[in-house]
N, C-alpha and C positions, 0 to 999 in steps of 0.2 A: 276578222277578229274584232271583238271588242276589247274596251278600255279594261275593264278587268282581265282578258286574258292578257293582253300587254302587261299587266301590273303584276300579275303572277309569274309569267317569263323573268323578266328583268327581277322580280324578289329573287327567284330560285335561282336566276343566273347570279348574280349579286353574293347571295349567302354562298354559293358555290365558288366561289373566286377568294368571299374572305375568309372560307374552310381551309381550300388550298394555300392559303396566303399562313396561316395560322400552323397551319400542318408542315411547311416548308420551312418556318420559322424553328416550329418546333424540333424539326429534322435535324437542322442546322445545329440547337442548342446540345442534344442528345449526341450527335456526333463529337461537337464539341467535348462535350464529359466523356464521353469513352476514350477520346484521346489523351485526357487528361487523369482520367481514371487510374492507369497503373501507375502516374507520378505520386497520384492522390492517395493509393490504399498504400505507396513503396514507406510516404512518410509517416503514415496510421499507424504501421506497421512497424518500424524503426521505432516509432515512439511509442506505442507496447508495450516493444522488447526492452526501452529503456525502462520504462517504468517497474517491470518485471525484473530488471539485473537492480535497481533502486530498492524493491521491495524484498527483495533477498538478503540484500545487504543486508539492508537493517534490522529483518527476521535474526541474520546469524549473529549481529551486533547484538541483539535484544538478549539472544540463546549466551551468548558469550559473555553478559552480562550477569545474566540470570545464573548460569554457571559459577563465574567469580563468589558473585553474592553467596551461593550454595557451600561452597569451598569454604568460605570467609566463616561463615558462621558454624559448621563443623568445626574449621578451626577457631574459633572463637569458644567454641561448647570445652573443647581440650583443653585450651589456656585457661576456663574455668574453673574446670577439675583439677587442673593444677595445682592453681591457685588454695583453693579449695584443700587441698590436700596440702600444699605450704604451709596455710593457716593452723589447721589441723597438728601439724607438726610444730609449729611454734608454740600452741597452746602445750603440747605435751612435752618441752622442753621447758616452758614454764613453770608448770605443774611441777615437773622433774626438780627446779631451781628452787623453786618455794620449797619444798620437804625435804631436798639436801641443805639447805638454811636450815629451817628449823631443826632438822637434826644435830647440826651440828651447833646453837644455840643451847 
């Protein structure tokens, strides 16, 4: 054998040992996460659900607000009309006061 097949042996054995060395690593890593994995998707998961019961709330909080509001100002439009109608009746009470005066003047 010559120097160059010696150098090709030993490259190929070489790359071949730091494949295996890389791949066993990696092995080890991957096994790792899969053990890990249903702790890892349990808390993703839990944290989701919370975020989801969070966003609800506040959806109905918003809805229940938004409601009030709604409420508020129908009843608000009523006590105008009211109002409005108070006024209306004062002025015509008025009206009434001024020309029973003068009448009786």
């Amino acid at each position: 054998m010559t120097n160059s097949d010696y150098l090709l042996k030993a490259a190929i054995k070489k790359v071949t040992e730091k494949l295996n060395e890389i791949l066993v690593d990696k092995i080890e890593e991957a096994t790792n996460i899969a053990k890990d994995s249903p702790e890892i998707l349990k808390k993703e998961f839990d944290s989701l659900k919370e975020s989801i019961i969070e966003e609800a709330s506040r959806m109905e909080k918003a809805e229940n607000i938004q409601e009030n509001e709604s409420a508020n100002t129908h009843q608000d439009s009523k006590i105008k009309k009211a109002l409005n109608e108070i006024e209306d009746i004062n002025k015509q009470i008025d009206l009434f006061n001024k020309t029973t005066n003068n009448q009786m003047q």
